[in-house]
C-alpha positions in Angstrom: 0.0 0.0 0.0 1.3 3.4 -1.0 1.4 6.3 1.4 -1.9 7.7 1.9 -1.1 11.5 0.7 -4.0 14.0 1.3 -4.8 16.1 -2.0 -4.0 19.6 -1.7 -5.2 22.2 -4.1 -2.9 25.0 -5.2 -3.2 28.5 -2.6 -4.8 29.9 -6.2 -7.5 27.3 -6.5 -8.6 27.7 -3.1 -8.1 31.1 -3.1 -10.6 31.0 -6.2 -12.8 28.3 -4.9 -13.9 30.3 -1.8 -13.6 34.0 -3.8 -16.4 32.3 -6.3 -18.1 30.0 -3.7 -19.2 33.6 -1.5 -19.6 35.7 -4.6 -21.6 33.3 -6.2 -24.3 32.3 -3.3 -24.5 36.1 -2.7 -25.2 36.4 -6.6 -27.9 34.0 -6.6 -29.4 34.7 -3.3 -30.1 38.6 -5.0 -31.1 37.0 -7.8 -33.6 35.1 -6.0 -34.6 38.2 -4.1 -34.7 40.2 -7.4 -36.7 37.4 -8.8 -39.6 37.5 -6.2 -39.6 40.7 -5.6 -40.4 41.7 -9.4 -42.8 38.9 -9.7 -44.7 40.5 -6.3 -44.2 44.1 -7.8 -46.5 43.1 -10.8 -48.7 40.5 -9.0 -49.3 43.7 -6.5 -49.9 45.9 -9.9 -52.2 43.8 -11.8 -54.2 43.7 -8.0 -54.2 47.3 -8.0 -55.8 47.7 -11.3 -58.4 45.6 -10.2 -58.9 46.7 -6.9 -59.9 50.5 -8.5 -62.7 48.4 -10.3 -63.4 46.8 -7.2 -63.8 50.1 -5.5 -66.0 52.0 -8.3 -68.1 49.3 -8.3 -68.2 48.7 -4.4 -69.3 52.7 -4.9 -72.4 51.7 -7.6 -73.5 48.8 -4.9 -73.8 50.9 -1.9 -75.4 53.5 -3.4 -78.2 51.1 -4.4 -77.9 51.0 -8.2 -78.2 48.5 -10.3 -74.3 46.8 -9.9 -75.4 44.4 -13.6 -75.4 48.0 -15.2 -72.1 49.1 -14.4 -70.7 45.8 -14.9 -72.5 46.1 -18.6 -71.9 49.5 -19.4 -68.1 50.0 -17.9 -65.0 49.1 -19.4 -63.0 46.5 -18.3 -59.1 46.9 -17.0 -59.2 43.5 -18.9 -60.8 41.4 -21.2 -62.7 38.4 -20.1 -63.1 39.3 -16.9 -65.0 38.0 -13.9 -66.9 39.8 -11.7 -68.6 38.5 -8.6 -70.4 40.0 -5.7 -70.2 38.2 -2.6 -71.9 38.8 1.1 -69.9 39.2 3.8 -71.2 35.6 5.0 -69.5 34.2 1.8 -72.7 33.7 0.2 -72.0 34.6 -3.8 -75.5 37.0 -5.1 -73.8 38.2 -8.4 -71.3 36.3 -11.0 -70.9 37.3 -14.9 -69.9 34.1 -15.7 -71.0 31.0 -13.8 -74.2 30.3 -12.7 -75.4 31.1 -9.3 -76.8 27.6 -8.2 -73.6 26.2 -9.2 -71.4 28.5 -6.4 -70.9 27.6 -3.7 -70.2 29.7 -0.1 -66.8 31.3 -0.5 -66.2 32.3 3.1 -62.7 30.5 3.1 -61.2 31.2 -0.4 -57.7 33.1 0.3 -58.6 36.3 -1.1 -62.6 37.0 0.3 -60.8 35.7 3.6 -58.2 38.4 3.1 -60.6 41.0 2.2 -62.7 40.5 5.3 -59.5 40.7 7.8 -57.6 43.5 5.7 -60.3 45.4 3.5 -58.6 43.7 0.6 -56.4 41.0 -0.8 -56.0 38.8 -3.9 -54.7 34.9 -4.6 -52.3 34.4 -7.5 -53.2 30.2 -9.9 -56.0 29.0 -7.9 -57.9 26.7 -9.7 -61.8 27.6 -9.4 -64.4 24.3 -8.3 -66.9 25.9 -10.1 -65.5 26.1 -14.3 -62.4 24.7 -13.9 -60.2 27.7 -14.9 -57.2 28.9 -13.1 -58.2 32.6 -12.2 -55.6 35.5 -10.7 -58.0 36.6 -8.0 -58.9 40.4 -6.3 -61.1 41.1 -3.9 -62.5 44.3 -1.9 -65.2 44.3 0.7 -67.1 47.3 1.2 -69.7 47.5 4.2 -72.1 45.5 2.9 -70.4 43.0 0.2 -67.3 42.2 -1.7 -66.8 42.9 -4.8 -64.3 39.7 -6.6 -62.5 40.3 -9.5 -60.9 37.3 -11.8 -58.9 37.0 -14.8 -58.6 34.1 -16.0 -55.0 33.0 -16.6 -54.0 33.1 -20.5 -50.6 33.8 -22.6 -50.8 37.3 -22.0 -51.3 37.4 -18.5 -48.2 34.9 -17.8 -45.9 36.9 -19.6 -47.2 40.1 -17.5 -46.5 38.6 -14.5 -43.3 36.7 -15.3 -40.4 38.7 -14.3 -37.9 40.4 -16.2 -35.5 38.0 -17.5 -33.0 40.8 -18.7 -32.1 41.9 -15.4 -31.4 38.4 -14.5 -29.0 37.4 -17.6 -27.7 41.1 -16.8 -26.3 40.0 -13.7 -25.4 36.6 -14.4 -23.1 37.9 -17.3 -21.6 40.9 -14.7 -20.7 37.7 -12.8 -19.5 35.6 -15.1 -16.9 38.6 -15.9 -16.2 38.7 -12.0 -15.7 35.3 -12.0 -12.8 35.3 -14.6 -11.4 38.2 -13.2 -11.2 36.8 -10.1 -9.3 34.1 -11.6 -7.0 36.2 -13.1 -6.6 38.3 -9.7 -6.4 35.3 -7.3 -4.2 33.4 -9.5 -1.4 36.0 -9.4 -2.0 36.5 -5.2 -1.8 32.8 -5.4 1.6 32.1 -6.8 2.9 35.2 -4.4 1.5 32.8 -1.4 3.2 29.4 -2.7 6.1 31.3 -3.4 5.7 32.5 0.4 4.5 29.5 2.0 7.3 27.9 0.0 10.4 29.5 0.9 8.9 29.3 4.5 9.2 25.8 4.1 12.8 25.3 2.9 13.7 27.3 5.6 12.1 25.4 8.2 13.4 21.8 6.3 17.0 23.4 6.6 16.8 24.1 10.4 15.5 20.9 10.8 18.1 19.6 9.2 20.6 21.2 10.9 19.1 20.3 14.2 19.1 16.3 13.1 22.7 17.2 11.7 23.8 18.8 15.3 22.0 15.9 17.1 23.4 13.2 15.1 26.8 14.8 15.4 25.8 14.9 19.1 24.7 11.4 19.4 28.0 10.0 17.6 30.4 11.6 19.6 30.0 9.7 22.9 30.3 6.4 21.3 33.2 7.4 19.4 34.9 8.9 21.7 34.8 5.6 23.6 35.8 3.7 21.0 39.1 5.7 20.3 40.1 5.7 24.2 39.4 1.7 24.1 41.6 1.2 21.3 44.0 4.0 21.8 44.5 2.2 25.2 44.9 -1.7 23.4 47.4 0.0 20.7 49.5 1.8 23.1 51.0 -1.1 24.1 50.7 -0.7 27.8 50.7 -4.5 29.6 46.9 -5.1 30.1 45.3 -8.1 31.5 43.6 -10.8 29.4 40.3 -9.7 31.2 40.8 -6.0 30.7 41.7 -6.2 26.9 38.7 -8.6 26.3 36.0 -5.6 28.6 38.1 -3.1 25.7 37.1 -5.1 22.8 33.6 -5.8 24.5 33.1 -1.9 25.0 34.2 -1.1 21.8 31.4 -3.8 20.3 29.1 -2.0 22.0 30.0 1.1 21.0 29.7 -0.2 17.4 26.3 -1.7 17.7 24.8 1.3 19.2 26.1 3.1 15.9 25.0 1.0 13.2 21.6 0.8 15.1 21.8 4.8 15.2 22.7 4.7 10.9 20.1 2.1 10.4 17.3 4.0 12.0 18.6 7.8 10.4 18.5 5.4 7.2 14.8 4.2 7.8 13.6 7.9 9.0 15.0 9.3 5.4 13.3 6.7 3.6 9.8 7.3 4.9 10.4 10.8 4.7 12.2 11.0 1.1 11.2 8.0 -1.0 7.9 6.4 1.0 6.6 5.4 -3.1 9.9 3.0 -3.3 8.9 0.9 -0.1 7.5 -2.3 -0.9 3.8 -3.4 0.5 2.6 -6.8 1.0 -0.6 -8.5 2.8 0.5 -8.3 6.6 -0.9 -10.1 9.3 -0.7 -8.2 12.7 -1.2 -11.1 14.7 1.8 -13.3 12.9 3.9 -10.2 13.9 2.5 -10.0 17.6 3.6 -14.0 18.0 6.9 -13.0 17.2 7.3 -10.1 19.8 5.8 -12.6 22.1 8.7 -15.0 21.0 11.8 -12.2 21.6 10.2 -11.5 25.3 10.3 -14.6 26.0 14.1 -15.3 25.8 15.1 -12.1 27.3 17.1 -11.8 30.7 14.4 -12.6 34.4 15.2 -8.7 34.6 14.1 -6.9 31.2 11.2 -9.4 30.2 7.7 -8.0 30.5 4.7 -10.1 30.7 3.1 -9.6 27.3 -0.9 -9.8 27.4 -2.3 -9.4 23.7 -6.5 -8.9 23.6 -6.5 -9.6 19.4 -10.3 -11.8 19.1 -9.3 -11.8 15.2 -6.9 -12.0 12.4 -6.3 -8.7 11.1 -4.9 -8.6 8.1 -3.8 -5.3 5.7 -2.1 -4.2 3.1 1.3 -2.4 4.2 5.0 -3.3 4.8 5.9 -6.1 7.1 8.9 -4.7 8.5 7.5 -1.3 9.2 4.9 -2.5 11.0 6.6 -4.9 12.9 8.9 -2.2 13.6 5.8 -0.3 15.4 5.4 -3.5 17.7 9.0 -3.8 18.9 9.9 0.4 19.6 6.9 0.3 21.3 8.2 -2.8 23.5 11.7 -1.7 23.8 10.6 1.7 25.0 8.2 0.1 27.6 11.3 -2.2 28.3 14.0 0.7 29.1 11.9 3.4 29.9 8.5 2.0 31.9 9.9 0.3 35.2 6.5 -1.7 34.8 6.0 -6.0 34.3 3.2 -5.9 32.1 2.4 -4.9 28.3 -0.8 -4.7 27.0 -1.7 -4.7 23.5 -5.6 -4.3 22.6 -7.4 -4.6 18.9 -10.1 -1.6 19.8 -11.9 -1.5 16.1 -11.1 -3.6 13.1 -13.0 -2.5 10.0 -13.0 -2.9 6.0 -11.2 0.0 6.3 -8.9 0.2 9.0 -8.0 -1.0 12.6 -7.4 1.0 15.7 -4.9 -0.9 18.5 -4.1 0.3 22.0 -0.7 -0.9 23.3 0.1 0.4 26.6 2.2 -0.6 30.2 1.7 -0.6 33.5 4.6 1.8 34.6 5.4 4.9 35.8 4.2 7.2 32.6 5.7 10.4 31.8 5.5 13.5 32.9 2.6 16.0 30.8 5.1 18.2 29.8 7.3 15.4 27.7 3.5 13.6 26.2 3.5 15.9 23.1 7.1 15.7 22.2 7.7 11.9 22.4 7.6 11.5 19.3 10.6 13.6 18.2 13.9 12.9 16.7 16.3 12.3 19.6 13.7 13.7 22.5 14.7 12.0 25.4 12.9 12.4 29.0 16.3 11.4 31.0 19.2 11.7 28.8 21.3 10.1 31.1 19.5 7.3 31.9 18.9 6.9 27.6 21.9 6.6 26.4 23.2 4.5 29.4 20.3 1.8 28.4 22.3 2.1 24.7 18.7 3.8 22.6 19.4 5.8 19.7 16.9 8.3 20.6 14.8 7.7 17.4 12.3 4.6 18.2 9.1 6.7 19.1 9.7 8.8 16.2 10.1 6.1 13.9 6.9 4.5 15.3 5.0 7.6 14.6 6.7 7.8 10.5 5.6 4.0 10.1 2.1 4.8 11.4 1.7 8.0 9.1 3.3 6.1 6.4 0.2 3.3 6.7 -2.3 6.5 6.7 -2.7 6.6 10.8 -1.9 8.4 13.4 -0.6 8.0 16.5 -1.7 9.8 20.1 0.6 8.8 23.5 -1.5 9.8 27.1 -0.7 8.6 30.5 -3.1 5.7 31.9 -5.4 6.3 34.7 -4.4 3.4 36.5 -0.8 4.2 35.4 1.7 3.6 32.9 1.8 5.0 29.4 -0.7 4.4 26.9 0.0 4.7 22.9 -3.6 4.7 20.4 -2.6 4.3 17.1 -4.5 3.6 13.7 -3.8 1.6 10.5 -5.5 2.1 7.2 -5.8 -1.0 5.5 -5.9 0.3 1.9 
């Protein structure tokens, strides 16, 4: 399995993404706005017009005249209209169009119960029960009826009240032209960012390099500088003991180890930082590599073995490199070894999933300070420097736990344990 890298988009595509993402909803949401508010200008309008025939004939019917004359005799705002006069119980006593015995009480349409709260109102596309038709409604009550107004929805009267269309494609072309020169804008601020962001970074990879430089300059001196004393002292051809040339040759052996241990792991550190893509994967079984840390405790000294208590109810099995993960396992033992002063090791399968599994490994020591939790992980971070390099540790095992981990798509969290001892939750993607 390759290294799970996270997709970044450029500074200018994000830049542009969220520059068009808030110009656009604010575009459309006035656009929207515009949109109803036009169409309730006209709708408003077209009641208007009818509400002044309402009101002149409202006029003709409280004054006792015939209201079928002024209907007859009066033009019309608009053709084919219907005109109804309605009680204020809902009953309907006049209608142009429909039949009288055919009505029925209108109390609760939208617009006659509008009129009676308000004095007026009107209902845009209801369908009337009594022809059929889908009407624009107005109504207007006066003190002893309402006086309902209808026009009956045609060509004409969709077009007046559809909204202006121009204005819309008006503003959706003055956006369009935002939008590119925003792309033009952003890109340019974009590449001054990267270029930013980018030198920022070389400058930080070069003081962290110079820091692993001084610290592996630091590491190696100790162990050199012991080596030359031990064999400056065997060539100097001072009389020495058999025993005391053979504790020379034995320091100097384990001066030696602890260096190619230190190379190996600077070696393993660049390579999951430098060239993760070149590291072979495979179909690894946790469990297979569990059995052999339990195999390694086992023959270790009364004094550094650690009862090892694995909680694993299933194979888990993922796609990964077998050495890096194993690797994981036994940093994780050795530090609990050297560093815990505890007799037990726990290592727990929390979640196991299609897509990944989350493990617990903790031990029943002392735990660290708070202070030293959040930089455990760092190159050559030790908590008693002394006491480290005395137990011969290259100062590099947490931090190539936490590499392996991110290299498998995880991560990796270290707290103390309630009950004590230190506790590392870690996950593993298995794709």
């Amino acid at each position: 399995m390759a290294m799970a890298f996270a997709i970044r988009l450029s500074y200018h595509r994000r830049l542009l993404l969220m520059l068009l993402s808030f110009s656009w909803t604010i575009i459309l949401l006035s656009i929207g706005f515009q949109y109803v508010r036009e169409k309730q200008y006209k709708s408003d309008f077209l009641s208007a017009k009818l509400q002044q025939y309402n009101r002149h004939l409202l006029e003709t019917v409280e004054e006792g005249l015939p209201y079928e004359t002024y209907i007859a005799s009066h033009e019309k705002p608009f053709d084919d209209l219907r005109v109804s006069v309605i009680t204020l119980s809902g009953a309907v006593v006049y209608d142009n169009m429909i039949p009288l015995d055919s009505l029925d009480n209108h109390i609760e349409r939208p617009e006659i119960a509008s009129a009676l709260r308000h004095g007026s109102g009107y209902h845009i596309g209801r369908q009337s029960a009594s022809d059929g038709r889908e009407y624009f409604y107005s109504a207007t009550r006066g003190q002893r009826v309402i006086v309902r107004t209808a026009i009956p929805y045609s060509a004409t009267l969709r077009e007046l009240l559809q909204a202006d269309w121009t204005f819309l494609f008006v503003m959706i072309a003055i956006s369009l032209a935002m939008s590119i020169a925003a792309y033009f804008s952003t890109r340019k601020l974009g590449q001054d960012i990267e270029r930013v962001n980018q030198f920022e970074s070389e400058q930080e990879k070069n003081r962290i390099k110079r820091q692993l430089s001084n610290n592996i300059n630091h590491e190696l001196k100790t162990p050199v500088a012991s080596m030359q004393v031990c064999l400056e002292t065997l060539l100097s051809g001072i009389a020495l003991s058999e025993e005391k040339r053979q504790e020379l040759i034995a320091r100097c052996y384990t001066h030696n180890e602890r260096l190619r241990q230190l190379l190996n792991d600077i070696s393993l550190i660049t390579r999951l930082e430098e060239g993760s893509q070149l590291i072979s994967t495979e179909n690894v079984c946790i469990n297979n590599i569990l059995r052999e840390i339990s195999e390694e405790l086992s023959v270790l000294p009364p004094e550094e073995r650690l009862e090892l208590h694995i909680s694993f109810n299933e194979e888990v099995t993922l796609a990964g490199n077998n050495s890096l993960i194993g690797s994981i396992f036994s940093n994780l033992t050795k530090n609990a070894i050297a560093y815990s002063s505890g007799r037990n090791i726990y290592i727990t399968l929390l979640e196991n999933t299609e897509k990944l599994c989350r493990i617990r490994f903790e031990d029943d020591g002392q735990g660290v300070a708070p202070q030293h939790l959040s930089r455990l992980f760092e190159r050559f971070y030790r908590i008693d420097k002394g006491r480290s390099r005395k137990l011969g540790g290259t100062g590099l095992g947490l931090s190539i736990v936490k590499h392996a981990v991110l290299f498998h798509g995880g991560n990796i969290t270290a707290t103390n344990r309630p009950e004590g001892g230190l506790r590392f939750d870690f996950t593993l993607m298995k794709q």
